[in-house]
C-alpha positions in Angstrom: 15.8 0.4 102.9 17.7 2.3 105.5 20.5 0.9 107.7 19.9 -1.8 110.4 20.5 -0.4 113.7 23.6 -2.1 115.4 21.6 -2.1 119.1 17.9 -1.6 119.9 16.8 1.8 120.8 17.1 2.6 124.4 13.5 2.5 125.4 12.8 3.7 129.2 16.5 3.9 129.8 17.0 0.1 129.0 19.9 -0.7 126.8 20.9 -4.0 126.1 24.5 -3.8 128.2 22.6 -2.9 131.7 19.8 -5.4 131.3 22.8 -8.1 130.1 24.7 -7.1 133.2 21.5 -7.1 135.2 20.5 -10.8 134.3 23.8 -12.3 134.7 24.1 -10.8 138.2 20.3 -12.4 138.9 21.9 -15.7 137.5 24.9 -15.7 139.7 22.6 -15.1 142.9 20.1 -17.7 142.1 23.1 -20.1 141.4 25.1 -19.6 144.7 21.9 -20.0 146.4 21.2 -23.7 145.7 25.1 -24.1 145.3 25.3 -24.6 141.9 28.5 -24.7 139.3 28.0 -22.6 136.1 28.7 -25.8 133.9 26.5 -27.7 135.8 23.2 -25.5 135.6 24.3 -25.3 131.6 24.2 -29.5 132.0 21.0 -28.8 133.4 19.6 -26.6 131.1 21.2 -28.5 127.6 22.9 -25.6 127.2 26.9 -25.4 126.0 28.9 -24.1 128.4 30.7 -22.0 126.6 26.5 -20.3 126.3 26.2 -19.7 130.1 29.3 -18.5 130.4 28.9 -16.2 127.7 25.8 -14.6 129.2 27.2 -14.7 133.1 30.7 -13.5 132.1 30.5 -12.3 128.6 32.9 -12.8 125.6 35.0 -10.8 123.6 33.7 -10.8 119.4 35.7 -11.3 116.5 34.9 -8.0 116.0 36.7 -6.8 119.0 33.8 -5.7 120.9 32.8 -7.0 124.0 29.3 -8.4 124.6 27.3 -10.9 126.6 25.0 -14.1 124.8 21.2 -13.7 124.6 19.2 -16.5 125.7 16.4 -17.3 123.9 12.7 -16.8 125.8 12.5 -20.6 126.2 16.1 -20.6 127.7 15.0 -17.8 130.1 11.6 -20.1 130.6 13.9 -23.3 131.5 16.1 -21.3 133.9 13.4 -19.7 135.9 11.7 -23.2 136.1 15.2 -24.6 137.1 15.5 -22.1 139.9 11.7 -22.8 140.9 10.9 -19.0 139.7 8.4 -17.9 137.7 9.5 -16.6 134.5 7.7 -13.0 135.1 9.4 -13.0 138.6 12.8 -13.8 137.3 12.4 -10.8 134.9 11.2 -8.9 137.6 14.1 -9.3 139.9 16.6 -8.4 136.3 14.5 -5.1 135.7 14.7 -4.4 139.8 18.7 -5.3 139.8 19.3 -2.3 136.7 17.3 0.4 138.9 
């Protein structure tokens, strides 16, 4: 077995920073829109706080690298319902925001 790669490959100019960057940028929009606090979409959403802040703001790691939380396709799913948004569109306007 060789070794695990430590990011995905950076497949049509996508690496995981910019599209991490990209979606938290969407989420900060769609939240100021309808005037929503970051803990309270998190409420919303059952999500910990501390998990929406990670992905808008991003954390530093143990290891001392800095990085933003993944959400899962079904958190992605809830959010885009939240913010009355298909989930296709919602990835639309992240892939349009890294361009």
């Amino acid at each position: 077995m060789g070794k695990r790669q430590k990011k995905a490959p950076d497949w049509f100019g996508l690496d995981e920073d910019r599209f991490t960057e990209a979606m938290a940028k969407v989420i900060q929009r769609h939240r100021a829109a309808i005037g929503i606090s970051r803990d309270k979409l998190a409420f919303e959403l059952n999500l910990h706080k501390n998990t929406l802040y990670g992905v808008e703001v991003g954390v530093m790691r143990k290891s001392g690298n800095f990085g933003r939380t993944q959400l899962t396709m079904l958190n992605f799913i809830h959010m885009a319902a939240f913010f009355k948004i298909d989930p296709g569109e919602l990835l639309k306007e992240i892939l349009e925001d890294i361009s």
